[in-house]
C-alpha positions, 0 to 999 in steps of 0.5 A: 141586318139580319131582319132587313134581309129576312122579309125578302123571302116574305116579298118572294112567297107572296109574290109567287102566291099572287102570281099563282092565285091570278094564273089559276084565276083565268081559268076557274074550273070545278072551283074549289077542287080543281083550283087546289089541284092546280094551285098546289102543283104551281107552288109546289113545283116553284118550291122545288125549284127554290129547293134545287137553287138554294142547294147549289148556293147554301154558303152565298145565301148564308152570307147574305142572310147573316145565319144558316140557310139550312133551316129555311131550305129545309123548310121550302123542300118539306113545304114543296113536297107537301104541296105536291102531296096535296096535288096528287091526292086531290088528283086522285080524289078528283079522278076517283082513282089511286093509280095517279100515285103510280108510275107507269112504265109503258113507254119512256113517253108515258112514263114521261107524261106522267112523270109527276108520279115518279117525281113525287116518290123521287123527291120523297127519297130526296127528303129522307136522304136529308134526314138520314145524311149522317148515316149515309156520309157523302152518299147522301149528296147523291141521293138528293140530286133526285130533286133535280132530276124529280124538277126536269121530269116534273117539268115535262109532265106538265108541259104534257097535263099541266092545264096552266102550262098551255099559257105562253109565259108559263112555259116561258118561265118553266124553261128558263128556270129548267135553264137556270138550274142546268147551268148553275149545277154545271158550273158548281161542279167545274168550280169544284173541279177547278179548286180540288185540282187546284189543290192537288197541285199545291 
């Protein structure tokens, strides 16, 4: 059972990986450098996304894989991050400049726009609070919320740069994952609330 749902994910990364090689192909620009800059910003913004998702379910998605899903979201959170690592440094290596690594404080609009700065840091910070959840108890939980938050800016940075983001479904899929993820992290907390209140009342 547990191998007939595993190559679901398989199904999943080859699809994004497919749906990305073709968007990056409709516009092929400095071919390879600037290929990877956009390649490895699309799959790493997706393996955020997958990352945020499969925090709020990690109990469903163990049930329907038949073993802890921690591991494997583990997995797509490091991979997500690494790729945006490559994005940035290819950035700067195609800029010829270190500065893409640091946010800037102008304006909450340029800080905004180049929002994939502090969203990188932000979901570093994300990464080590995992690593260090023992130490920090609870707390930890909050920290790791700067995934969701390091999502939304990601998000906006590129609706603002993102040269794949000027195609009409992109934005359309960008929103309705941005959405998703809003209204599945609401309804984990009322759900919480719901069951410790149920609780106190017993």
């Amino acid at each position: 059972m547990i191998a007939r749902k595993t190559w679901v994910l398989f199904v999943a990364a080859i699809v994004a990986l497919g749906v990305v090689v073709i968007i990056v192909a409709l516009d092929v620009y400095d071919f390879p450098r600037y290929s990877i800059i956009r390649a490895a910003a699309l799959l790493g913004y997706l393996s955020v996304f997958a990352t945020s998702m499969s925090s709020l379910y990690m109990r469903k998605l163990s049930q329907f894989f038949g073993r802890p899903f921690i591991k494997i979201h583990h997995i797509v959170a490091v991979t997500g991050l690494l790729l945006l690592a490559v994005h940035a440094f290819f950035n700067a290596w195609y800029s010829e400049t270190l500065a893409v690594f640091i946010p800037r404080f102008e304006s909450l609009h340029v800080f905004l726009v180049h929002g994939g700065r502090a969203a990188l840091l932000l979901l570093g910070l994300g990464a080590l609070a995992a690593l260090l959840r023992t130490r920090l108890g609870r707390n930890w939980r909050i920290i790791h919320w700067l995934n969701y938050l390091a999502f939304f800016i990601a998000t906006f940075h590129a609706f603002s740069l993102g040269t794949d983001f000027r195609y009409l479904i992109v934005r359309i899929v960008a929103v309705f994952m941005v959405c998703l993820l809003v209204f599945s992290f609401v309804m984990q907390r009322v759900q919480l609330r719901r069951r410790l209140k149920k609780t106190a009342t017993q």
